[in-house]
N, C-alpha and C positions, 0 to 999 in steps of 0.2 A: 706746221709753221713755227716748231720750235718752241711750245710748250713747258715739252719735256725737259728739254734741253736747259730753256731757262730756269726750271727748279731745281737742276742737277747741279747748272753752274752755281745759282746761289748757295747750293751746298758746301761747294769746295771742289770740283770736277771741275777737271781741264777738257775740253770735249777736242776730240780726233777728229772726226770725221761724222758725216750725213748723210743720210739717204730716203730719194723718194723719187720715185716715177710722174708726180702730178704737177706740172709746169707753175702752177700757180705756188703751190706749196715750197716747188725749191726757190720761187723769185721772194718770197717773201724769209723765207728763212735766209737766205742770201745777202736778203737787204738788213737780218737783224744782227747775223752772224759771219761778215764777210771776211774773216779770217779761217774761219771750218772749211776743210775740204767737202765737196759736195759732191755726190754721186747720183744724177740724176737720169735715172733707169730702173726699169722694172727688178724687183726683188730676186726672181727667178733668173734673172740674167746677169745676176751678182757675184763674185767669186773671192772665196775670205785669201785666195793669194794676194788679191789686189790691195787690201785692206792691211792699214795698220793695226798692230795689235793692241789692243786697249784692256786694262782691269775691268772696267764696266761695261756689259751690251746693254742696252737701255732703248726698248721698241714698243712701240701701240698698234699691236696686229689689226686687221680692220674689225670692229665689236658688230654691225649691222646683223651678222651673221647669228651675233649669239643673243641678242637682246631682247628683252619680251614684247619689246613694242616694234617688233622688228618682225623678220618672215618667219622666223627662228629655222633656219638651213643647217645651222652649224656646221661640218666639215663638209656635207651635201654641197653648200654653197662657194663657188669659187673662189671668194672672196676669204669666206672663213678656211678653207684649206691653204691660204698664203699664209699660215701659224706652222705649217711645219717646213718653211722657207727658213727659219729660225732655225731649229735644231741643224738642219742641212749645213748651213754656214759654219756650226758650232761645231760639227762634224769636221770640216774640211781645215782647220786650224790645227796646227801641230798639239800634242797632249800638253806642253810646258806654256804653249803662243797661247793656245785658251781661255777667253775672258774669267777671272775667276768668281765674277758673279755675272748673274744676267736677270733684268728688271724690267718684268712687259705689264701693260696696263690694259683695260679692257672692262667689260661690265660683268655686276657679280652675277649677273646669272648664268653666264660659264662656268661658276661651281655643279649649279643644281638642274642645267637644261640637259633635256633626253634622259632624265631619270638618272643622272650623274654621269653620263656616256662620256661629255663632253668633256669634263676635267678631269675621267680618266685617261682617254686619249693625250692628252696635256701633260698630265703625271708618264705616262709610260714614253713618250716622245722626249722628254727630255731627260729622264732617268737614261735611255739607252742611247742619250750624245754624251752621258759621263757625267751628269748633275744630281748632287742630292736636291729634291724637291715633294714636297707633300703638301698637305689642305693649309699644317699649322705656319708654312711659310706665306700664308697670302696674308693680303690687309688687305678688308672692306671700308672705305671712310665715306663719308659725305662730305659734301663742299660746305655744307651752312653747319655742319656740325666741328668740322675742323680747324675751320679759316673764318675768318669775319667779312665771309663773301659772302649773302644774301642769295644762293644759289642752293637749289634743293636738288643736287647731281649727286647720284649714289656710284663710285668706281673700282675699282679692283684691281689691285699691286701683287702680281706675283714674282717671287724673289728666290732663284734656283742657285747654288754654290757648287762648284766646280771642285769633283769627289780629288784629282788631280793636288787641289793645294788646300781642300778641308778636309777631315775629317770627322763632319758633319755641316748642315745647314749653319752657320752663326745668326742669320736674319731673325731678327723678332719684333713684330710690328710695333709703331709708335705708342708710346702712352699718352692717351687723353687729358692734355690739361686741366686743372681745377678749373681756370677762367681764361679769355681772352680779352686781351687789351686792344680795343679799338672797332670792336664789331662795326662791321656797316650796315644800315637800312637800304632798301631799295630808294627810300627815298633821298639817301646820301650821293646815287650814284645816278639815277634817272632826274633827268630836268624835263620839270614841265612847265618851267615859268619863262623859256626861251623858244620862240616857236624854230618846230624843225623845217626841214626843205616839204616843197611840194610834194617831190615824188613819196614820200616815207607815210603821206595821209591817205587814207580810201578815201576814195570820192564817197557822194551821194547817191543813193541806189547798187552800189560793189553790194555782193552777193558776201562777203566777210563782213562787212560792216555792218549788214542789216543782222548777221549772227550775232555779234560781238553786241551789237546794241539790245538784244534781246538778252541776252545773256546777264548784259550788267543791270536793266531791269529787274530784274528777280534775283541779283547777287547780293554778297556778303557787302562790299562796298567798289566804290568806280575808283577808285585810290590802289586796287589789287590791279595786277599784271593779270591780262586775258589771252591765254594759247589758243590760236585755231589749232584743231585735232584734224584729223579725215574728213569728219563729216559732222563735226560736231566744234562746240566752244565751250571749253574749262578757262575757268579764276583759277586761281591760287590764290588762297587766301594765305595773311600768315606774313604780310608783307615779304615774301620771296620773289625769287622768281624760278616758273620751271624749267626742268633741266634742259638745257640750251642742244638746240643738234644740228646736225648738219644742213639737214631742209630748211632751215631759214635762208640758204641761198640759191637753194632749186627752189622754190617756188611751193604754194600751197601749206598744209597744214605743218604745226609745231613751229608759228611764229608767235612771239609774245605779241600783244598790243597793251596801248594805256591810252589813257584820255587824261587830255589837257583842254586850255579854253580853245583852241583853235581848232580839234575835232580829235579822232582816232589815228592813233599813227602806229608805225613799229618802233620797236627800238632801233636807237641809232650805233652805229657798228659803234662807236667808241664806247659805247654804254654797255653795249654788247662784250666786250673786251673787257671793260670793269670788273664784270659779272660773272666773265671766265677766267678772270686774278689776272689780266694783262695791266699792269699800271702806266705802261707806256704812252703818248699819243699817238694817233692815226698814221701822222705820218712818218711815224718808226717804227711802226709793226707792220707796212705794207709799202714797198714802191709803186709810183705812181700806176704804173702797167696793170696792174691788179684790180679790174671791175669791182664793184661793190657788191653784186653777188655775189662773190668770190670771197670775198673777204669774211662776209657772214658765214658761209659752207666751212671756211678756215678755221674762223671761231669755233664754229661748233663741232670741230673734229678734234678740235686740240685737249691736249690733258691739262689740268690745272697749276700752273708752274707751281703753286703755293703747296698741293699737295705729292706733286711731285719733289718738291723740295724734302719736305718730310721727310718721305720713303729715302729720297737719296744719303739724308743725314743720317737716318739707320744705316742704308748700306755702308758706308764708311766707317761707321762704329762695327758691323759687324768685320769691316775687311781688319781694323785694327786687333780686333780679337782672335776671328779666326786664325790671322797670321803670325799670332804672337811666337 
């Protein structure tokens, strides 16, 4: 939905072009970015003749694949093997037309999963599309460690240079501020002194609410954010909230809930949005066409414009340097 995008543009990137296969994803990036050419089709049936050339590729291959709280397939999984749809592209661009950086996001345990199989794999695919790339070009950040976003999302920037116009990687991950000006609470961003709609509350007797209420019985305090899991209910203590994913809009576990005077509710997508550093409101991150399932599944697939932004203000500084 354009995550990425927006932490690029706040950099200083001028954005070409789009692409994605999932009808909800292009309507919504569409409605944020309706000057971007869009390319709405499968990756595999994508071809870099069609495509304008640009200085930065900038892609979030699907992570389900690689994540610990995931099947962990990694390239077994079909999903995880559209990572080397990437390099293919980078292939098929003239050696001069070739993006001289390229910046994918994803989670860290693509470093360390399959006993490091998997970021080798990673390392040698894009070394032989013509890339200087190694461990010391990535950056691990957290969202509540980076941004004054109350969001406990741990993600992974990796940053490969085009051997072509460097002579080495220039990328060097962000430095960690001494402080940040403006942090947010959860409770900056969650209202519970407004009641929400109907639909957003569990009834009485819901088989999640009889968890969630058990759970905050015996919790740290009912003022924390409660994730249904599988089969189970975690708090987060620590006034956060956990790391937001896509199943908040398929249905069942890894949905936050809270409690206000009018009972158990989920979050509400705009809070949802907050949470994943969208500042915008509701009806500028999504045309109407877009169910509210939808919207949540969006959220929680998107990268954090805020720390994307970051990574893209290095990439910039490194393209200045490298190219000096």
């Amino acid at each position: 939905m354009g995550g990425f995008a927006s932490g690029l543009t706040d950099a200083g990137f001028v954005l070409r072009w789009a692409t994605d296969n999932d009808p909800h994803a292009a309507a919504a990036f569409r409605h944020r970015f309706p000057d971007v050419d869009f390319y709405e089709r499968d990756i595999c049936g994508l071809s870099a003749s069609s495509l304008p050339a640009v200085d930065v590729l900038a892609g979030g291959f699907p992570c389900q694949s690689f994540s610990q709280a995931g099947n962990r397939g990694g390239f077994e999984d079909e999903r995880g093997r559209l990572f080397f749809e990437i390099p293919r592209l980078l292939g098929e661009w003239s050696e001069w037309n070739r993006p001289k950086l390229l910046i994918l996001e994803n989670v860290p345990h693509l470093l360390h999963g399959d006993e490091g199989a998997w970021f080798d794999a990673v390392c040698r695919s894009l070394r032989r599309a013509g890339y200087w790339f190694r461990a010391e070009s990535c950056w691990v950040a957290n969202v509540r460690k980076w941004t004054g976003i109350p969001q406990d999302r741990e993600r992974l920037f990796l940053v490969a240079a085009s051997r072509t116009h460097f002579t080495y990687n220039p990328f060097t991950p962000p430095a960690l501020p001494e402080s940040r000006i403006g942090t947010r609470t959860i409770h900056d961003i969650v209202d519970r002194r407004t009641r929400s709609e109907d639909a957003d509350y569990l009834a009485a007797g819901n088989t999640y609410r009889k968890m969630i209420e058990a759970e905050m019985a015996s919790g740290q305090s009912q003022d924390n954010l409660y994730q249904v899991r599988r089969s189970y209910v975690r708090e987060k203590p620590g006034a956060l909230c956990p790391t937001l994913t896509a199943n908040m809009g398929i249905g069942g576990h890894n949905v936050p809930f809270l409690l206000d005077e009018w009972g158990i509710r989920r979050l509400r997508v705009g809070e949802v949005a907050h949470l994943q550093g969208f500042d915008a409101a509701e009806p500028e991150l999504f045309p109407n066409l877009v169910p509210t399932a939808e919207r949540y599944r969006l959220l929680g697939n998107a990268a954090c414009p805020e720390l994307a932004r970051l990574a893209g203000e290095q990439c910039l500084a490194a393209l200045a340097e490298g190219l000096e």
